[in-house]
KEKEGU-772232 format. One line per 10 residues: number of its first residue (from 0); for each residue x, y, z of N, C-alpha, C. Coordinates in steps of 0.05 Angstrom, whole numbers. Each point is the difference from the previous one (the first is absolute). Example, Ala and Ser with C-alpha at 12.3 -4.5 7.8 and 13.67 -1.06 7.14 Angstrom:
KEKEGU-772232
0) 264 -114 156 -18 24 0 18 24 0 | -7 21 -14 16 24 1 -15 22 14
This chain:
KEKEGU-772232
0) 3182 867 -1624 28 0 -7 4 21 -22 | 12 16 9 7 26 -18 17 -8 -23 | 1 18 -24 4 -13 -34 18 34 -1 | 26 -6 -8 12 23 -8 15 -13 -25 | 11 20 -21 1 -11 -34 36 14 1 | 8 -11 -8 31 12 -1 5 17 -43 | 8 17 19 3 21 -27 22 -7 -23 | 14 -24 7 15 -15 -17 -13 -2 -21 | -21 -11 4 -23 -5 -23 3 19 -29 | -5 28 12 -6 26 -23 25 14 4
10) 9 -9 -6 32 21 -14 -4 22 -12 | 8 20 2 1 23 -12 -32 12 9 | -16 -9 7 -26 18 11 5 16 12 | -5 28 12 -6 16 17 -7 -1 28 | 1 3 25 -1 -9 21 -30 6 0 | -12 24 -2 -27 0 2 -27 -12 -28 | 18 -12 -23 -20 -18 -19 13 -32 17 | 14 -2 10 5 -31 19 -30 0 26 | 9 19 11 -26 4 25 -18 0 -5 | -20 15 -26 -22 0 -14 -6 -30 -7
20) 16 -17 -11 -7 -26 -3 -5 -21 26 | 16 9 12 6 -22 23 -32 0 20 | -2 25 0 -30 17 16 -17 -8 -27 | -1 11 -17 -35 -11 -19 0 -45 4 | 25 0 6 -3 -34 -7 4 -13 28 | -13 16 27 -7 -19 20 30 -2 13 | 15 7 -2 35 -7 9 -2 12 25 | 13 -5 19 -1 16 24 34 12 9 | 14 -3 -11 31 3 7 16 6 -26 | 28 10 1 12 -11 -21 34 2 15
30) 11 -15 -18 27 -9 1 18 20 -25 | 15 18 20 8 24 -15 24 -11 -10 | 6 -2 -27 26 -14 -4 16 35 -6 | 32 -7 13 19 19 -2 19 -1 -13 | -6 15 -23 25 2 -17 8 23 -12 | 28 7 -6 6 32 -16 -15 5 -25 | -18 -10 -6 -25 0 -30 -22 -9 10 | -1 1 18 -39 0 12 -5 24 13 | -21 -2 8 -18 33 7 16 2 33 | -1 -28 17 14 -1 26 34 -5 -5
40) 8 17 11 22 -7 0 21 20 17 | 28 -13 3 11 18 23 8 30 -10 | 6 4 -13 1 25 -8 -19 18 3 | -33 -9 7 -11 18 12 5 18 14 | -10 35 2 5 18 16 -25 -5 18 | 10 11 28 -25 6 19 -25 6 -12 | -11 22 -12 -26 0 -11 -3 -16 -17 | 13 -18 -20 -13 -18 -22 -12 -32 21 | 16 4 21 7 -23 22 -31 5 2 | -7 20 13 -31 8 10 -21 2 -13
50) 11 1 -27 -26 9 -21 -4 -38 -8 | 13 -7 0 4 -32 -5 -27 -17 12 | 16 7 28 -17 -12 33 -30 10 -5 | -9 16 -1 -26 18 -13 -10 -14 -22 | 10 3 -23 -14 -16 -13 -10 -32 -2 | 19 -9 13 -6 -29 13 -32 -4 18 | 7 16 25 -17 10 17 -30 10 -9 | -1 15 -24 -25 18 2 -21 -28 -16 | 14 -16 -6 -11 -25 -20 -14 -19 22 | 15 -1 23 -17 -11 22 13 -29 0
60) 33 -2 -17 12 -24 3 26 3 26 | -7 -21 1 41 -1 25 24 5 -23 | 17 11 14 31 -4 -21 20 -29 22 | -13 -29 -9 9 -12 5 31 -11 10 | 12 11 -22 19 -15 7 26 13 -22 | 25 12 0 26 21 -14 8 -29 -8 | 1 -7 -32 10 -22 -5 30 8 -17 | 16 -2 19 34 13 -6 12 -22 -11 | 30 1 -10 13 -25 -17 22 -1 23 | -3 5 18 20 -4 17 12 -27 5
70) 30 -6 -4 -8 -36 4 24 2 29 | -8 -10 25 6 5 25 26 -21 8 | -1 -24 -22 22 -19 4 24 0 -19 | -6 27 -14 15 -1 -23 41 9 3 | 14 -14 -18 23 1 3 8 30 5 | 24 8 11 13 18 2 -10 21 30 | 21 22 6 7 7 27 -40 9 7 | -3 10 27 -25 -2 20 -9 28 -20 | 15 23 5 -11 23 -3 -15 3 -16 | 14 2 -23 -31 6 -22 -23 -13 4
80) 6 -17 10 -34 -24 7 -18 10 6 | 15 8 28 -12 21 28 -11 28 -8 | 15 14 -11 -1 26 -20 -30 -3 -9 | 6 -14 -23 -30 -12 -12 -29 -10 10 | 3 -14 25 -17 -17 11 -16 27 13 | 19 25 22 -7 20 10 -10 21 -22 | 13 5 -21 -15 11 -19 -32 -6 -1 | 0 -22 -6 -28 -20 -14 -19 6 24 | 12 -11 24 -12 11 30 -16 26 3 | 8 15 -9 -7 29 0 -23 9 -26
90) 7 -3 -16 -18 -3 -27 -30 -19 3 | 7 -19 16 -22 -17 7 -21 13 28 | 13 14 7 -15 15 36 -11 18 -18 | 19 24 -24 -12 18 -9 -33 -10 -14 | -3 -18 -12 -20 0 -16 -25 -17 26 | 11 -3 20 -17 -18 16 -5 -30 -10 | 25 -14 -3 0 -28 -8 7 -14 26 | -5 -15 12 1 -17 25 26 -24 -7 | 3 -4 -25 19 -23 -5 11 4 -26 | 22 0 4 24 4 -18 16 -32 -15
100) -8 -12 -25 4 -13 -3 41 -5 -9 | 11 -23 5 18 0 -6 14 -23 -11 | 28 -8 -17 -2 -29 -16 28 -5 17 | 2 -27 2 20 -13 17 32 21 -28 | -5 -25 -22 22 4 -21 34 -14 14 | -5 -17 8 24 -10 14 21 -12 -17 | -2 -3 -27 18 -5 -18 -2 -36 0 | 13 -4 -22 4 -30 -2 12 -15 21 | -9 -25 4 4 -7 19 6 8 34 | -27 13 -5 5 22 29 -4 -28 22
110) 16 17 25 -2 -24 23 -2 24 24 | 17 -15 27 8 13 11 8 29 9 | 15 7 -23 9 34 -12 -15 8 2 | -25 -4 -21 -15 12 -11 -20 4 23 | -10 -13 9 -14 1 27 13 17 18 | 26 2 5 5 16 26 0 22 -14 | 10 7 -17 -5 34 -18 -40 8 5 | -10 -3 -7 -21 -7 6 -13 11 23 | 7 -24 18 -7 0 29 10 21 13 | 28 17 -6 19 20 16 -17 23 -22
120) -7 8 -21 -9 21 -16 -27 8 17 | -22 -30 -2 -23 -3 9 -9 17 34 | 29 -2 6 -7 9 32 15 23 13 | 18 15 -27 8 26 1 -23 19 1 | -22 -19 -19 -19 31 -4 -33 -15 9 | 2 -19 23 -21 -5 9 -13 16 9 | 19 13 29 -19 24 14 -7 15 -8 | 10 13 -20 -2 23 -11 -27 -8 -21 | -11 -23 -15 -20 -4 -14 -19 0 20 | 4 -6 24 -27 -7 32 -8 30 1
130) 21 26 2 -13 14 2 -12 24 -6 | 6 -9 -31 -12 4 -33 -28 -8 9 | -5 -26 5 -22 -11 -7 -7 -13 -18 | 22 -7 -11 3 -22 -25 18 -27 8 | -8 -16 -19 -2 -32 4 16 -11 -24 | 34 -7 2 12 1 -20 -7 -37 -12 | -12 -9 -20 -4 -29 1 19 -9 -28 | 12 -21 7 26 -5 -19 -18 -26 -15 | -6 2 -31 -20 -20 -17 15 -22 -17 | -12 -22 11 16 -28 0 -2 7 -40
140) 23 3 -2 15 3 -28 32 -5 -3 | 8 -6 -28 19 -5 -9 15 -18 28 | 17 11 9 29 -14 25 -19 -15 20 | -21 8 -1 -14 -6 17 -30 -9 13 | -7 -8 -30 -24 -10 -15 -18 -13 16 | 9 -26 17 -18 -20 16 6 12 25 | -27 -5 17 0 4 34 17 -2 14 | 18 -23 -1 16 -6 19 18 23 1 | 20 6 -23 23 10 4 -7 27 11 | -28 11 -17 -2 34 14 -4 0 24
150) -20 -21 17 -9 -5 39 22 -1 13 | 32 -8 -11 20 3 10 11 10 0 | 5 25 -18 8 34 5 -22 6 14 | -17 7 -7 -27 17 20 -4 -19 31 | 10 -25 4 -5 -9 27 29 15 15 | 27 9 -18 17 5 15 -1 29 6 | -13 19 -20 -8 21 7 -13 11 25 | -26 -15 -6 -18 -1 24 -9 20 8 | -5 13 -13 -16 24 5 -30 14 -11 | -16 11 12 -21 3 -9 -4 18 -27
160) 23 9 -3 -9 27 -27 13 -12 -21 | 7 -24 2 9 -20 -19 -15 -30 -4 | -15 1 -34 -12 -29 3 9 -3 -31 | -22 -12 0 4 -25 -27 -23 19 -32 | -3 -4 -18 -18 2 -21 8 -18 -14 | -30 -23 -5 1 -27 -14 -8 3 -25 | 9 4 -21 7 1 -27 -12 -22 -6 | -27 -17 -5 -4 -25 -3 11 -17 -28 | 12 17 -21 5 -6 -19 38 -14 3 | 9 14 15 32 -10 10 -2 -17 14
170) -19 -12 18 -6 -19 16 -1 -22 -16 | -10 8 -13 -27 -26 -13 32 -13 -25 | 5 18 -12 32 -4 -9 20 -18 3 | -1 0 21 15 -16 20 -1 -21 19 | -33 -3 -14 -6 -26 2 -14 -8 28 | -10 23 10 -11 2 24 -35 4 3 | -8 -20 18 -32 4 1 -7 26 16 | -24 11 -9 -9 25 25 -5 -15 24 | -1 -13 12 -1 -9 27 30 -4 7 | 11 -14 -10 28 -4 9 17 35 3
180) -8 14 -10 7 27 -7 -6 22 29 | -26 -8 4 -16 14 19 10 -18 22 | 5 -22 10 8 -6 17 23 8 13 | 23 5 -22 21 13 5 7 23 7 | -17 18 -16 3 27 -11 -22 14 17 | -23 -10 17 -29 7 9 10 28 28 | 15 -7 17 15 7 12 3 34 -4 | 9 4 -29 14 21 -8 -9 20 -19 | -18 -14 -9 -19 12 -23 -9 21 2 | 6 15 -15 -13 31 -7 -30 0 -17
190) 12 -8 -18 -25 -9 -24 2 -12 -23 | -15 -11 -7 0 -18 -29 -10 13 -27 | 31 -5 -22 -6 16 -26 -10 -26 -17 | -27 3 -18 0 -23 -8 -1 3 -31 | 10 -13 -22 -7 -8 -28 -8 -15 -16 | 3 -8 -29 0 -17 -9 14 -3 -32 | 3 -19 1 33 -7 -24 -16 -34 -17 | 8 14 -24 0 -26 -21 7 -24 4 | 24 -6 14 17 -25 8 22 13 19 | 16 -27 9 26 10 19 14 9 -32
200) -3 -7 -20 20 7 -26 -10 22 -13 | -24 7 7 -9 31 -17 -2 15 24 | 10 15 7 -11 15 24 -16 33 -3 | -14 -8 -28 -18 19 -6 -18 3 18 | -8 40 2 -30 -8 21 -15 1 -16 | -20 -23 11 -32 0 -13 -23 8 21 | -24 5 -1 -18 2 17 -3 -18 23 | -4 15 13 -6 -21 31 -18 -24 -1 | 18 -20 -1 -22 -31 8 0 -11 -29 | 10 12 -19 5 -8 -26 17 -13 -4
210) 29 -4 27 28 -12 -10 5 -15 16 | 14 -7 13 17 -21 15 3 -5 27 | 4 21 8 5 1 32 -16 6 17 | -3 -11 26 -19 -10 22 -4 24 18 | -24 18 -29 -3 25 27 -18 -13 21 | -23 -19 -15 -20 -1 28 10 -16 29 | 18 -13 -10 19 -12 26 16 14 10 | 8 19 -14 13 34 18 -17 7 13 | -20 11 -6 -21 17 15 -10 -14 21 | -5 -26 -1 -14 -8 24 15 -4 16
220) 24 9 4 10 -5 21 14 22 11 | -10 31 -6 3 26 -1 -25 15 34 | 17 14 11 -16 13 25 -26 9 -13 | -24 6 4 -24 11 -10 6 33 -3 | 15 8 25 9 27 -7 34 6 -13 | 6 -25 -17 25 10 -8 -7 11 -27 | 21 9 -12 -2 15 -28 10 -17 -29 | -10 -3 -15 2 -12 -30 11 16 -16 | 26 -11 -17 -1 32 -6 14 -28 -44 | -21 15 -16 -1 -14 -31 23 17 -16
230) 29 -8 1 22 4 -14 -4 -9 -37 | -2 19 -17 2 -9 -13 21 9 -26 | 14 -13 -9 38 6 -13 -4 16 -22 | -8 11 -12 -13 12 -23 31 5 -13 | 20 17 18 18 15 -8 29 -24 -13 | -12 -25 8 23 -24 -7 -9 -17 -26 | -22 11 -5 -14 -17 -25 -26 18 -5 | 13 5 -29 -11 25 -13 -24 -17 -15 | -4 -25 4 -19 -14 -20 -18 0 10 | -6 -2 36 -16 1 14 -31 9 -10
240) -19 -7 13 -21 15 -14 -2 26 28 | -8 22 -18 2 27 24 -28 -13 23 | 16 17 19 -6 -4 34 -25 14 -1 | -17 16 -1 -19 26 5 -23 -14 -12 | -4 -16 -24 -25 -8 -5 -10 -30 22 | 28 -10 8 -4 -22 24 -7 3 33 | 0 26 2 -2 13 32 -27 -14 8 | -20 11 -14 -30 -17 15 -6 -19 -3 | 12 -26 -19 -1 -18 13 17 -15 17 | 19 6 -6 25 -7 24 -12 5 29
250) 0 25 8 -18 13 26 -24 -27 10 | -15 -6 -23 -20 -18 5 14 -25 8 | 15 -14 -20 14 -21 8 11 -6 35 | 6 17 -2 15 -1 40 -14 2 11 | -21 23 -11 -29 -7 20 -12 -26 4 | -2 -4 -21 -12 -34 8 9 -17 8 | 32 -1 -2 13 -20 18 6 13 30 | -7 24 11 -8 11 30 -21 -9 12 | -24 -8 -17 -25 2 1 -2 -26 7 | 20 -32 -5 -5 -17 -1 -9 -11 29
């Protein structure tokens, strides 16, 4: 079961001191987070697009997965959504990312609406992600936190370049077991980001297997060839202890719960 580390973690690093770590510490992937102040981001020109993909590549890791803020259920008219989603689309093929992560964001008391905005955005730019070659997966967060409600946009979608990314920490939030999760959600699954937090009331990260939530009951119930991918918030809590001295044992940690 392949181990990719999301760049959330190291803020402000350099794309190639991120890759140097991820490669000396056993990581096999990473989770490119996209933003206008990270090394990835849309503003890229064609050659930075390439020099990016390269440096990823020459490290001998996958570029997992374009982690965009796109939120697909979010209020107001289709276009910009679409705009955005196809943007992200493109940025994600450039660097050779297979899956383009994306956040529901359906607003308070999202229902219905929020789902069909969603479901009609989700399937403007399906084909067009099929033949990219990218896998747009919408991660059970905020509007849309527990299994059920996301399997019912993505069951109305229904399409293959559209799934799920299980956030085990929004799950678990909400009061949901990883089995009950996977049962729902198994179907649709792209891959599983996993962490760990002080309490549901501190949602500080701490080291893996050090805090609260039920990674080893996530994982065991994960494909042998699906992907893991260790989110960790650095940029929402500055108290955090830094990410880079925790890479090899973390790496180890998931190993051993693969291993079990």
């Amino acid at each position: 079961m392949p181990l990719a580390l999301s760049t959330l973690g190291l803020p402000g690093t350099p794309l190639d001191q991120v890759v140097g770590l991820a490669a000396d510490h056993g990581w096999h992937g990473l989770e490119l987070r996209c933003a206008s102040d990270q090394p990835v981001r849309l503003g890229l020109t064609p050659v930075q697009r390439r020099a990016a993909a390269r440096t990823v590549g020459r490290a001998g890791l996958v570029p997992l997965a374009l982690a965009s803020y796109t939120g697909v259920a979010a209020p107001g008219p289709d276009g910009p959504v679409v705009a955005d989603l196809l943007a992200h689309l493109r940025l994600a093929a450039d660097l050779g990312c297979r899956r383009l992560r994306v956040f529901p964001h359906g607003g308070p008391g999202a229902g219905t609406a929020a789902d069909a905005r969603a479901v009609r955005r989700l399937l403007d730019v399906a084909d067009h992600a099929r033949s990219l070659g990218v896998r747009i997966l919408v991660e059970t967060h905020d509007s849309h936190r527990s299994a059920g409600p996301l399997a019912a946009v993505l069951d109305q979608v229904g399409h293959p370049a559209v799934g799920a990314l299980w956030d085990l920490l929004h799950t678990w939030l909400a009061g949901e077991a990883p089995a009950e999760t996977h049962r729902i959600l198994g179907r649709h699954l792209g891959y599983a980001q996993v962490k760990d937090v002080v309490s549901a009331d501190d949602l500080t990260p701490v080291a893996l297997g050090s805090g609260v939530l039920p990674i080893a009951d996530c994982v065991r119930l994960l494909p042998r060839d699906g992907w893991i991918t260790w989110e960790y918030e650095a940029p929402w809590h500055p108290r955090a202890a830094p990410l880079a001295p925790q890479l090899g044992a973390g790496g180890r940690y998931l190993a051993g719960l693969i291993g079990r």
